[in-house]
Backbone and ligand atoms as CSV (ligand in chain L), in Angstrom:
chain,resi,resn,atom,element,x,y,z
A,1,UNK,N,N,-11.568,-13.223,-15.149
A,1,UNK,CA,C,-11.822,-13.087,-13.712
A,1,UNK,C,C,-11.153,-11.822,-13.165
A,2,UNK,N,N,-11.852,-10.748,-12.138
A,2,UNK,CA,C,-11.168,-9.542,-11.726
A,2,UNK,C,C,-10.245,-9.990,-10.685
A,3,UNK,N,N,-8.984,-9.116,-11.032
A,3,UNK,CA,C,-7.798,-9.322,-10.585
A,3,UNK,C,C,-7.516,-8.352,-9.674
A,4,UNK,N,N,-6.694,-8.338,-8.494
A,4,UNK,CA,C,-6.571,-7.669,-7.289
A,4,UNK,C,C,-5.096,-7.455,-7.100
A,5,UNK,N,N,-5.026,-6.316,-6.971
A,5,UNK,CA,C,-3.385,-5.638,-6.728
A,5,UNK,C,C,-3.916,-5.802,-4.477
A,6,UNK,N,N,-2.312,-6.789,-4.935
A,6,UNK,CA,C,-2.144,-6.836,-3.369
A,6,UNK,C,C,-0.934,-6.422,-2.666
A,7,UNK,N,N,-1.156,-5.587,-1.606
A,7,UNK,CA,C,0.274,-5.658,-0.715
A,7,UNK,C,C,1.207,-6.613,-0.932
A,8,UNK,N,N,2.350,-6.552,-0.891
A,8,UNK,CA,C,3.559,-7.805,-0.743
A,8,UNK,C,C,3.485,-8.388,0.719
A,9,UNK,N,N,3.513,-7.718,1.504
A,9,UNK,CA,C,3.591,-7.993,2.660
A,9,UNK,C,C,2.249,-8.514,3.509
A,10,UNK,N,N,1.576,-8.432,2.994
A,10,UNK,CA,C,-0.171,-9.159,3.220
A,10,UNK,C,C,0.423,-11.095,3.097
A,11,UNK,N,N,1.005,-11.319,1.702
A,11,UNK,CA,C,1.176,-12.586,1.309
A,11,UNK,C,C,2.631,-12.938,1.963
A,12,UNK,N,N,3.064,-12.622,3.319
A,12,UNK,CA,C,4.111,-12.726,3.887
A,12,UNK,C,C,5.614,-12.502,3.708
A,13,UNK,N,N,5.617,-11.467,2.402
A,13,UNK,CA,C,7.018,-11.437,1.825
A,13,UNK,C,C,7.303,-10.018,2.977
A,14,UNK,N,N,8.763,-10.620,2.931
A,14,UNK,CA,C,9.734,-9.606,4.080
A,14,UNK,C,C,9.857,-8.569,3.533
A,15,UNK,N,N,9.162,-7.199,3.096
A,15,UNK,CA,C,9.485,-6.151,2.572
A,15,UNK,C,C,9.012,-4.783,3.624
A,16,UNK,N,N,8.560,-5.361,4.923
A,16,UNK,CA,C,8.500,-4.131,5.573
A,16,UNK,C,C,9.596,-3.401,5.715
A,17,UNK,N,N,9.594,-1.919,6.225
A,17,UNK,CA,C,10.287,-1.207,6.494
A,17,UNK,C,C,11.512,-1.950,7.471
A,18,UNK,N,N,11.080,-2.883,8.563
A,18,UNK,CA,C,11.804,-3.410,9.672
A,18,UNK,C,C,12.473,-4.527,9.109
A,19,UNK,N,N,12.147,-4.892,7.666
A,19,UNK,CA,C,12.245,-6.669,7.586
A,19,UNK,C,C,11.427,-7.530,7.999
A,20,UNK,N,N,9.978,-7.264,8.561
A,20,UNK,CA,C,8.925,-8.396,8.732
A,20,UNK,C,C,8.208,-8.224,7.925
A,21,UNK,N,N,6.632,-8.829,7.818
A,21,UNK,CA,C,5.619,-9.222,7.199
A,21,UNK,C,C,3.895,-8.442,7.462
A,22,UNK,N,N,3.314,-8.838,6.649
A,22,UNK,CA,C,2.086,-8.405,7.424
A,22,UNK,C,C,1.393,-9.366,7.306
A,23,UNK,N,N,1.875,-10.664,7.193
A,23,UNK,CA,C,0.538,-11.933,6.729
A,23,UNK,C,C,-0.680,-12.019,7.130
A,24,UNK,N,N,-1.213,-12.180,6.389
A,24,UNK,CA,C,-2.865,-11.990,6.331
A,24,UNK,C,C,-3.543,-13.392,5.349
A,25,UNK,N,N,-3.789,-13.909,6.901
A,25,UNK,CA,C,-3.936,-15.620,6.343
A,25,UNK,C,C,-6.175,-15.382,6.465
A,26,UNK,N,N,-5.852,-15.696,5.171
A,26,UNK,CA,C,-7.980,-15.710,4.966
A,26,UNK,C,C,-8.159,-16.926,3.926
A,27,UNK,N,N,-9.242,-18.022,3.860
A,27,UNK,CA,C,-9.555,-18.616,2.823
A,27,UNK,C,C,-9.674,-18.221,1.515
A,28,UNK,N,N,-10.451,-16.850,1.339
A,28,UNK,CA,C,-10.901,-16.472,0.124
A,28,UNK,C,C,-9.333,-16.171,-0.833
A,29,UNK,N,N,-8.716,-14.934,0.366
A,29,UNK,CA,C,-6.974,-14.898,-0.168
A,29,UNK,C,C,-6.537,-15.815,-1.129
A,30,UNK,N,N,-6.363,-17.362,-0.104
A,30,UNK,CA,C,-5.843,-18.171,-0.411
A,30,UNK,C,C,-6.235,-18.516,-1.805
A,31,UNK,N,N,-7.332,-18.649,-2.105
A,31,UNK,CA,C,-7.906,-19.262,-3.093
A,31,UNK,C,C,-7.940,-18.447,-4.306
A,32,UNK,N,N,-8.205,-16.918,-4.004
A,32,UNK,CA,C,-7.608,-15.974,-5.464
A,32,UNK,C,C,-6.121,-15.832,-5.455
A,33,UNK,N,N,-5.395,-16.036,-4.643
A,33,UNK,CA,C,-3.503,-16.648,-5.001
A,33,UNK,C,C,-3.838,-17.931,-6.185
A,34,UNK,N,N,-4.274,-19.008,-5.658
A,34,UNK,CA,C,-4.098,-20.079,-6.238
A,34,UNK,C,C,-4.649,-20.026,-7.947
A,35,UNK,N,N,-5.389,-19.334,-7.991
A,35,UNK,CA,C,-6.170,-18.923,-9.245
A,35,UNK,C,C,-5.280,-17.862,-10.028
A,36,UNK,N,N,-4.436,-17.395,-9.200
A,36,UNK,CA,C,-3.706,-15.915,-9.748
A,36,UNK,C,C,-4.303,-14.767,-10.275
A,37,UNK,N,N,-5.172,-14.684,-9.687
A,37,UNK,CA,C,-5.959,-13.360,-9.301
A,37,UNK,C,C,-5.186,-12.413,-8.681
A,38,UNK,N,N,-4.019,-12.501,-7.784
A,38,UNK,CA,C,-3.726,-11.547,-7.104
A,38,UNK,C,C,-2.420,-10.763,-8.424
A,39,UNK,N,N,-2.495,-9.385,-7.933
A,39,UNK,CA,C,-1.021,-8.720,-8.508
A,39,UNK,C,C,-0.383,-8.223,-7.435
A,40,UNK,N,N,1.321,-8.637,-7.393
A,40,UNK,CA,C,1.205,-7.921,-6.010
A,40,UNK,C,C,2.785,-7.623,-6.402
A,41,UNK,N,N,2.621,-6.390,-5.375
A,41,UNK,CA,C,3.646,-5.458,-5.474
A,41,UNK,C,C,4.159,-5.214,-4.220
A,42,UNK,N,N,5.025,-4.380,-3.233
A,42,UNK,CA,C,5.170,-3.203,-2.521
A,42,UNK,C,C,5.863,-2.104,-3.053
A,43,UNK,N,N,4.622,-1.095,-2.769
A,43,UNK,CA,C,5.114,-0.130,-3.927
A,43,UNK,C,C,6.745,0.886,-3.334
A,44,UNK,N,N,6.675,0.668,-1.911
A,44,UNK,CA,C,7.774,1.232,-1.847
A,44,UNK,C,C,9.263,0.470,-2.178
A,45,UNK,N,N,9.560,-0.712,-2.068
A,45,UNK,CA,C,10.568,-1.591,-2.724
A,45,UNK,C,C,10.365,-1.196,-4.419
A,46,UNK,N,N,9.123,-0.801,-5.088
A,46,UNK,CA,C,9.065,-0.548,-6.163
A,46,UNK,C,C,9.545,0.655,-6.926
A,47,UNK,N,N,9.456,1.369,-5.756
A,47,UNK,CA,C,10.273,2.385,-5.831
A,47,UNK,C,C,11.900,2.681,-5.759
A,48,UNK,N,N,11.960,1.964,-5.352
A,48,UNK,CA,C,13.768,2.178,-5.284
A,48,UNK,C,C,14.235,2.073,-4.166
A,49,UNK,N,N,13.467,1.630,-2.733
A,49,UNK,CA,C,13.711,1.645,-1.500
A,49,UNK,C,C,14.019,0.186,-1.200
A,50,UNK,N,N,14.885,-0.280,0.207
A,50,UNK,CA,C,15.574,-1.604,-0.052
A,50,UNK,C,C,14.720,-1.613,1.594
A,51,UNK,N,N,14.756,-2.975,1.819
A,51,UNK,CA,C,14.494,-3.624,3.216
A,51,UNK,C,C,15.648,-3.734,3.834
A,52,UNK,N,N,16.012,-3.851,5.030
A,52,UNK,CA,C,15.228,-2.978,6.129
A,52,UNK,C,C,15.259,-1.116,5.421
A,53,UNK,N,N,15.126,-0.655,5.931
A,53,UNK,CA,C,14.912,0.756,5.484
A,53,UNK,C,C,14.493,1.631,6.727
A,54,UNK,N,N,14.633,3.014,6.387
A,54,UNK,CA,C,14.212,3.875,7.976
A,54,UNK,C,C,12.892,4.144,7.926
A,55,UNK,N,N,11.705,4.355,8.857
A,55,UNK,CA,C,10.320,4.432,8.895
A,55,UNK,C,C,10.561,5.989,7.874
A,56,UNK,N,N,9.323,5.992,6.915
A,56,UNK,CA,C,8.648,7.520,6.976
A,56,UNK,C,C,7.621,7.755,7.094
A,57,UNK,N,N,7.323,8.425,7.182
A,57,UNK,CA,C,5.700,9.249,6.966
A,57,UNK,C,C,5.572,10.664,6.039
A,58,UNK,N,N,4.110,10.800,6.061
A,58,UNK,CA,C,3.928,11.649,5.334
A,58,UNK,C,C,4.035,12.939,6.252
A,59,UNK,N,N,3.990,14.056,5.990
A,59,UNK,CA,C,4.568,14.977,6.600
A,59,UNK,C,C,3.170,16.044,6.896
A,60,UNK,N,N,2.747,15.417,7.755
A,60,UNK,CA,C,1.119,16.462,7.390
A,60,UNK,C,C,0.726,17.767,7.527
A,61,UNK,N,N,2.205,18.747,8.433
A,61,UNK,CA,C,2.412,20.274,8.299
A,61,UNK,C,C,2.911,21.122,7.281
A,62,UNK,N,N,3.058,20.222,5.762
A,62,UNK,CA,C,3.107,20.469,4.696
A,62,UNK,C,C,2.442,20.812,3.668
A,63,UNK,N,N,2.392,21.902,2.991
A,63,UNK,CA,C,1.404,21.792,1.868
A,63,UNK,C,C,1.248,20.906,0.988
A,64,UNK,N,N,1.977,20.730,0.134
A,64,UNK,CA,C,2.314,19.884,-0.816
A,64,UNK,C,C,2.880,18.660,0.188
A,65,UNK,N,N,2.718,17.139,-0.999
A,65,UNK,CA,C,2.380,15.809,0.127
A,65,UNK,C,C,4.283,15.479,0.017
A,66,UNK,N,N,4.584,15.572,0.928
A,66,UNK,CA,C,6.324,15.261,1.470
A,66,UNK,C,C,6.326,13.673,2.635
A,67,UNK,N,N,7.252,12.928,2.012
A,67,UNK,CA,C,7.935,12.024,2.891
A,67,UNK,C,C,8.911,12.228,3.407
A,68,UNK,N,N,8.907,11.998,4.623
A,68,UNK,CA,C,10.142,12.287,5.222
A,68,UNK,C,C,10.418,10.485,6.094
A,69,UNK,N,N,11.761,10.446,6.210
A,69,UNK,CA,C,12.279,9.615,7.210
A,69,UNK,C,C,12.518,10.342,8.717
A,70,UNK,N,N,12.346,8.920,9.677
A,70,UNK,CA,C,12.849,9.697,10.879
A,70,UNK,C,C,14.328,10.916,10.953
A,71,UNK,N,N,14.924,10.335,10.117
A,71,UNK,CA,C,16.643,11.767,10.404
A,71,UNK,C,C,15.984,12.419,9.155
A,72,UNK,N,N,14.875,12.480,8.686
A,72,UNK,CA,C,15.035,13.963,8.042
A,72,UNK,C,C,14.967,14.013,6.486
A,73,UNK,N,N,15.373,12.896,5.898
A,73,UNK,CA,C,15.475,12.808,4.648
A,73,UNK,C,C,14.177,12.931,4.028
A,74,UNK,N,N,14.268,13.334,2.639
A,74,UNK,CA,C,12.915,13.253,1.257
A,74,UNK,C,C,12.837,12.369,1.216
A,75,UNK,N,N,12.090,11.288,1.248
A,75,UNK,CA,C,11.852,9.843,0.215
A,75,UNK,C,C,10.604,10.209,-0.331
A,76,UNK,N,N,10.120,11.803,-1.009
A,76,UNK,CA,C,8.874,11.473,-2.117
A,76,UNK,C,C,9.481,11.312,-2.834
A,77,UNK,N,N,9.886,11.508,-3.642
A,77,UNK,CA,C,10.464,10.414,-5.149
A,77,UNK,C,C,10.281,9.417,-4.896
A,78,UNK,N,N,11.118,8.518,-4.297
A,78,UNK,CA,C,11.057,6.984,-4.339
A,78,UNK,C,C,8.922,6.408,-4.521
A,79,UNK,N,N,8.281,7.002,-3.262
A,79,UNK,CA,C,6.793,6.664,-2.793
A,79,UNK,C,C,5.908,7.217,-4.343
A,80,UNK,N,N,6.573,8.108,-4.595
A,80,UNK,CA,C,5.886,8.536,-5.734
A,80,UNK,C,C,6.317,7.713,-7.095
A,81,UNK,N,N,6.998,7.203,-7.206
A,81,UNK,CA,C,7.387,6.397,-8.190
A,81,UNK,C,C,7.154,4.902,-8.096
A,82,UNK,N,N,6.953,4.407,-6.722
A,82,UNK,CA,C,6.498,3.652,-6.582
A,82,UNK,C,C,4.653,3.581,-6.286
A,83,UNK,N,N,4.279,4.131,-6.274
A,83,UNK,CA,C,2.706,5.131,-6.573
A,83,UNK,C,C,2.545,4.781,-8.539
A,84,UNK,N,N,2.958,4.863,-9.096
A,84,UNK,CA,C,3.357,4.931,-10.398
A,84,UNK,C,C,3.468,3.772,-11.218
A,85,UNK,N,N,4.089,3.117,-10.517
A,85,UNK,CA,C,4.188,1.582,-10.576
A,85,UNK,C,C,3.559,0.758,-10.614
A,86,UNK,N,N,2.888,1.439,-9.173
A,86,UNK,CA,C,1.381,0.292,-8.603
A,86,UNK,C,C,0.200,0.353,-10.040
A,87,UNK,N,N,0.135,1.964,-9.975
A,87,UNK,CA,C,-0.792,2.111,-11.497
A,87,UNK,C,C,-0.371,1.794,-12.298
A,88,UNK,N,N,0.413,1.292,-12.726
A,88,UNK,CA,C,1.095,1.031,-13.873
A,88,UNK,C,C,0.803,-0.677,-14.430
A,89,UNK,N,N,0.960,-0.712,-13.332
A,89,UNK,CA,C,0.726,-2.316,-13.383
A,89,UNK,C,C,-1.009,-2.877,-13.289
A,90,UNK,N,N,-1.485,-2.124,-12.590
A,90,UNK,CA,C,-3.206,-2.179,-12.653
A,90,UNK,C,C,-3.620,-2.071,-14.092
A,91,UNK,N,N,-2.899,-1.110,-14.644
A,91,UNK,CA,C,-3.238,-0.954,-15.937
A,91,UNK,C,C,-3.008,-1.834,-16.679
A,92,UNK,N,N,-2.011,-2.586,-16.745
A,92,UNK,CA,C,-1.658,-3.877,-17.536
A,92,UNK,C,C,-2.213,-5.082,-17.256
A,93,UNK,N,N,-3.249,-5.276,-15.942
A,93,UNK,CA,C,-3.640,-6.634,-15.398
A,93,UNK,C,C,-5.048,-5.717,-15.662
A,94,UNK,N,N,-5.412,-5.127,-15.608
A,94,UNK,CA,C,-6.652,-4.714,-15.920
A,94,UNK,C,C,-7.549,-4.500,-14.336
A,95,UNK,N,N,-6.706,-4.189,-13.774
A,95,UNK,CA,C,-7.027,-3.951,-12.216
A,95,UNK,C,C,-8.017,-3.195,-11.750
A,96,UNK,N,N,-9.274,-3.067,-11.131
A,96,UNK,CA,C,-9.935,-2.218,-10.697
A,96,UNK,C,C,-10.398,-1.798,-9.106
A,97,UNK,N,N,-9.565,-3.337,-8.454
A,97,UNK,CA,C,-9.175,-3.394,-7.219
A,97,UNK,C,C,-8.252,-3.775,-6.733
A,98,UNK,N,N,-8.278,-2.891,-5.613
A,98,UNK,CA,C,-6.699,-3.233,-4.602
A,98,UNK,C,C,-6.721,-3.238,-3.245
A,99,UNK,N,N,-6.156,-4.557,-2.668
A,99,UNK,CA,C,-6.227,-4.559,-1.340
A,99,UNK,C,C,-4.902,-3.948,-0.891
A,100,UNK,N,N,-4.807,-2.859,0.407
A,100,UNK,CA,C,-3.082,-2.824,0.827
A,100,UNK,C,C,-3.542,-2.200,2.358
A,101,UNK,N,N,-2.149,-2.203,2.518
A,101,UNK,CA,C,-2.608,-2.706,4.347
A,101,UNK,C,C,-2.503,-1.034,4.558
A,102,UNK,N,N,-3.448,-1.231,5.941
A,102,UNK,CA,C,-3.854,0.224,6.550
A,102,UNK,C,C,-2.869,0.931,7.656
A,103,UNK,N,N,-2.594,2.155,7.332
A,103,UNK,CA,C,-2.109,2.931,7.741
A,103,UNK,C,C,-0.580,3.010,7.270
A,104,UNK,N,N,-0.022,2.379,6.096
A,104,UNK,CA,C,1.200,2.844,5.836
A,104,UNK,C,C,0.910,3.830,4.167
A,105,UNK,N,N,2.506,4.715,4.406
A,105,UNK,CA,C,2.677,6.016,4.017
A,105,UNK,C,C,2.166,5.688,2.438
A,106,UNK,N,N,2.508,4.373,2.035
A,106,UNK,CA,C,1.964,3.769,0.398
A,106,UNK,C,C,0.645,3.257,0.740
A,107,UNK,N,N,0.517,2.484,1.594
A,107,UNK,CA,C,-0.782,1.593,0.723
A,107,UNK,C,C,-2.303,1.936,2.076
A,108,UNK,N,N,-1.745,3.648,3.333
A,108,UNK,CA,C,-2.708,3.171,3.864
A,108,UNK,C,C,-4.058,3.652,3.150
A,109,UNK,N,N,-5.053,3.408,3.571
A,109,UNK,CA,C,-6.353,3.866,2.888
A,109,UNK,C,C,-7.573,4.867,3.547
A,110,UNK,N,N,-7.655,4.867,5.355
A,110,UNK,CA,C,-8.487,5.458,5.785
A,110,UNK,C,C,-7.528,6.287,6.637
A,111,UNK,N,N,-6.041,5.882,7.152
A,111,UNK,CA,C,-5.357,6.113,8.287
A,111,UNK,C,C,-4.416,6.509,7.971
A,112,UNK,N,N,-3.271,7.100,8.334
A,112,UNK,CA,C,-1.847,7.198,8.351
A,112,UNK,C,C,-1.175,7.654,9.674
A,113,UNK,N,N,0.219,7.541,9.869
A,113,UNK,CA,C,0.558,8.103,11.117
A,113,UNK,C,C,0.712,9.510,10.739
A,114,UNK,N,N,0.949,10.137,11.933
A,114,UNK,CA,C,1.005,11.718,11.716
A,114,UNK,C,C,2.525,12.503,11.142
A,115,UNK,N,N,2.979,11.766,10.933
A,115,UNK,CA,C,4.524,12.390,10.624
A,115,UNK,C,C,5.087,12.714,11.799
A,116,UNK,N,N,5.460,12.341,12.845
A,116,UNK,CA,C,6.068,12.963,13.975
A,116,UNK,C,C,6.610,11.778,14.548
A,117,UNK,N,N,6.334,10.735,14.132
A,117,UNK,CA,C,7.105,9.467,14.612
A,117,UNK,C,C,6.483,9.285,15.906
A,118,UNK,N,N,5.432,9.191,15.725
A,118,UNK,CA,C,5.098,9.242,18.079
A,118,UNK,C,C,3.748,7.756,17.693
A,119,UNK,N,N,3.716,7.404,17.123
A,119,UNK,CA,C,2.822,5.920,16.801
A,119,UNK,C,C,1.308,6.505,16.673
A,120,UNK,N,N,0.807,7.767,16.509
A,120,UNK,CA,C,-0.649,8.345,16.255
A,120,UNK,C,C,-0.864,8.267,14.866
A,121,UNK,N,N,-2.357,7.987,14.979
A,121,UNK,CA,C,-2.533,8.044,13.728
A,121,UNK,C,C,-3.642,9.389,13.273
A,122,UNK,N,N,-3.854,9.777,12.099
A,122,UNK,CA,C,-4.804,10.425,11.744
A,122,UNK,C,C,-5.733,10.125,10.671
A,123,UNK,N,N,-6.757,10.553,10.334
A,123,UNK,CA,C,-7.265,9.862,8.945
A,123,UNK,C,C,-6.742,10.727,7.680
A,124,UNK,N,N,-6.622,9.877,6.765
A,124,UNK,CA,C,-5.415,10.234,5.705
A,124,UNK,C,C,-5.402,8.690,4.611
A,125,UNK,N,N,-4.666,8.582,3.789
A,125,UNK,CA,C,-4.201,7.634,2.957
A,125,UNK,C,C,-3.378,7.976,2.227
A,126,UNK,N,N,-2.303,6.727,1.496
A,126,UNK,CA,C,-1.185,6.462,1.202
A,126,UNK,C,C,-0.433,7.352,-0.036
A,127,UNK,N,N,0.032,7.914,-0.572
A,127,UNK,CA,C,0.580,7.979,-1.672
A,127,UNK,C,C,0.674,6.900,-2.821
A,128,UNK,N,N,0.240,5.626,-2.707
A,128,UNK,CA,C,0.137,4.719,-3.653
A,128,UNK,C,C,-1.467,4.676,-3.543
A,129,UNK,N,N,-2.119,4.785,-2.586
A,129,UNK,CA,C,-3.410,4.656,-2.590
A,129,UNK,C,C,-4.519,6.079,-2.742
A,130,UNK,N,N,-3.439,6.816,-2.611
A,130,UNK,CA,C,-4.133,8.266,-3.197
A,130,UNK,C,C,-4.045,8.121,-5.095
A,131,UNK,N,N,-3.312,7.811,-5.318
A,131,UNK,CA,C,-2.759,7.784,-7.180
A,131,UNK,C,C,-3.943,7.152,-7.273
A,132,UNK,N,N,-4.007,5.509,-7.257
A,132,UNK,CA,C,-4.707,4.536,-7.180
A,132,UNK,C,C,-6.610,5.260,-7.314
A,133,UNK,N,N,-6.922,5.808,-6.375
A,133,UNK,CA,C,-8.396,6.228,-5.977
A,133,UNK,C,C,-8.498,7.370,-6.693
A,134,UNK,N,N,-7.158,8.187,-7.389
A,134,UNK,CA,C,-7.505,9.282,-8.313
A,134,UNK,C,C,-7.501,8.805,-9.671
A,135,UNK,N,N,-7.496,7.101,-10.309
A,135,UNK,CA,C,-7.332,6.769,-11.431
A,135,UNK,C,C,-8.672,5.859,-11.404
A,136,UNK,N,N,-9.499,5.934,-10.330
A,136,UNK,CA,C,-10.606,4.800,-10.465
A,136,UNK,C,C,-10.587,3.774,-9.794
A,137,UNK,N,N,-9.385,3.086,-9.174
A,137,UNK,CA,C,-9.362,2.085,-8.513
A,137,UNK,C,C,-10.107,2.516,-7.227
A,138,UNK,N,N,-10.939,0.628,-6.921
A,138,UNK,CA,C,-11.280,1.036,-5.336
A,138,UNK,C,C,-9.911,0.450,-4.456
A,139,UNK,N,N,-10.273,1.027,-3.385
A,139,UNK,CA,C,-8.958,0.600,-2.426
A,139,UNK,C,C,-9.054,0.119,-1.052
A,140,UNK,N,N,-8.953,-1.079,-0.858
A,140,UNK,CA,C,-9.952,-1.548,0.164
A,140,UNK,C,C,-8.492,-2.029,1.116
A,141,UNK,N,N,-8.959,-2.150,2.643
A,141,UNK,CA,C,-7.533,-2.669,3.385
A,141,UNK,C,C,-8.226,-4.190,4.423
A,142,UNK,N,N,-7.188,-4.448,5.315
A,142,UNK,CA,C,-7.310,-5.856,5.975
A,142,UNK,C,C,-8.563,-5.359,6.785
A,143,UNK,N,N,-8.881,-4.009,7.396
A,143,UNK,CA,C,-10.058,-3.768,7.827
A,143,UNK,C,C,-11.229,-3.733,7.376
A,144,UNK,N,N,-11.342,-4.106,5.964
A,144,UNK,CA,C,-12.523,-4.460,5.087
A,144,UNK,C,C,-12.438,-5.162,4.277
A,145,UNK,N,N,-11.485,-6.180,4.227
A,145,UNK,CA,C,-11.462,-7.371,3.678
A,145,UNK,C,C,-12.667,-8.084,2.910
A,146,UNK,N,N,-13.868,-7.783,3.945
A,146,UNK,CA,C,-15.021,-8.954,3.550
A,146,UNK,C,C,-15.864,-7.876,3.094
A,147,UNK,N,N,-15.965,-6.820,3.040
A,147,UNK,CA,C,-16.491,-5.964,1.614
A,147,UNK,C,C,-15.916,-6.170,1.090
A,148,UNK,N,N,-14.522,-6.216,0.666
A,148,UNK,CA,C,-14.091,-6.452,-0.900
A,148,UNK,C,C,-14.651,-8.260,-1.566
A,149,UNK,N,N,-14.472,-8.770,-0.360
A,149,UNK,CA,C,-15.030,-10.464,-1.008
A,149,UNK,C,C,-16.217,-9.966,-1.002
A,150,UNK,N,N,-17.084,-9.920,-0.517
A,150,UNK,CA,C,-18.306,-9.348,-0.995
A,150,UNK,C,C,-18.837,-8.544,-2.270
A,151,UNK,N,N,-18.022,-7.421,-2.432
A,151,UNK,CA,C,-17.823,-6.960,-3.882
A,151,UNK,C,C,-17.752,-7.571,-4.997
A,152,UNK,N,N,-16.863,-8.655,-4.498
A,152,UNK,CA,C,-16.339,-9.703,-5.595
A,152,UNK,C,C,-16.946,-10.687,-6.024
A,153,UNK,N,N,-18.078,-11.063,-4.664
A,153,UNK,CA,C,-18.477,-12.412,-5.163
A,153,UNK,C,C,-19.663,-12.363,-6.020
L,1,LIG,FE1,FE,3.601,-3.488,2.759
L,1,LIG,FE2,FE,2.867,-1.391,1.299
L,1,LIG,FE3,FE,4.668,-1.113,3.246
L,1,LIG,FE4,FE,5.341,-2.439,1.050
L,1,LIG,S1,S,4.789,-0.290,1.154
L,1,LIG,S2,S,5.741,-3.068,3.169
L,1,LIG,S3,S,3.415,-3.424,0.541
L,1,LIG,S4,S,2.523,-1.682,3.496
């Protein structure tokens, strides 16, 4: 049965940046959990980053793709290694899809914020979901949920 790399924070685990969740309560969900269909990660905890943690973004007046935190710091290493991970593990479950939630610096897919910390967004996607879509995976978010069940069924 095809197996689905999921956000952590979709299935209510506390790994946002703030310490909350992103739960994302759906029947179909429920029912590929129960089957263990899902793989799930957050790739930035996978990386080496701890909860709570400081927001970043991607830095979009950059050439080359840079994370920054609000005071300033690098965190591409960490996003990129946790980018790494995510594939890493697709590869071992035999993954060819992945759901992860939209608009963050890892898993968004159509959106991201702009790097300036001001809550805008632009169209863009994640550093875990850029790796991801350059290895073959599709990458679908909570805003298209029912294309991916659709895909699936
Ligand atoms: Fe959720 Fe992805 Fe952010 Fe982790 S990195 S909290 S899985 S959106």
């Amino acid at each position: 049965m095809e197996k689905i790399l999921i956000s952590s924070c979709f299935l209510g685990h506390k790994v946002r940046y703030d310490g909350g969740d992103n739960l994302l309560v759906n029947a179909t969900l429920k029912r590929w959990q129960a089957a263990e269909r899902l793989v799930v990660i957050c790739p930035e905890l996978a990386g080496g980053l701890s909860t709570p943690r400081p927001p970043a973004e991607i830095q979009l007046s950059n050439e080359n793709i840079i994370v920054k935190t609000n005071s300033g710091e690098d965190v591409t290493p960490a996003f990129e290694l946790g980018a790494q991970r995510a594939l890493s593990l697709c590869h071992a479950h035999g993954v060819r899809y992945a759901l992860l939630k939209e608009s963050s610096p890892s898993c968004g897919s159509s959106s991201i914020y702009n790097g300036e910390f001001s809550q805008h967004k632009v169209p863009g996607q994640g550093i875990t979901t850029a790796l991801l879509r350059a290895n073959g995976i599709k990458v679908f978010s909570e805003k298209n949920l029912l294309s991916l069940i659709a895909e699936l069924s």
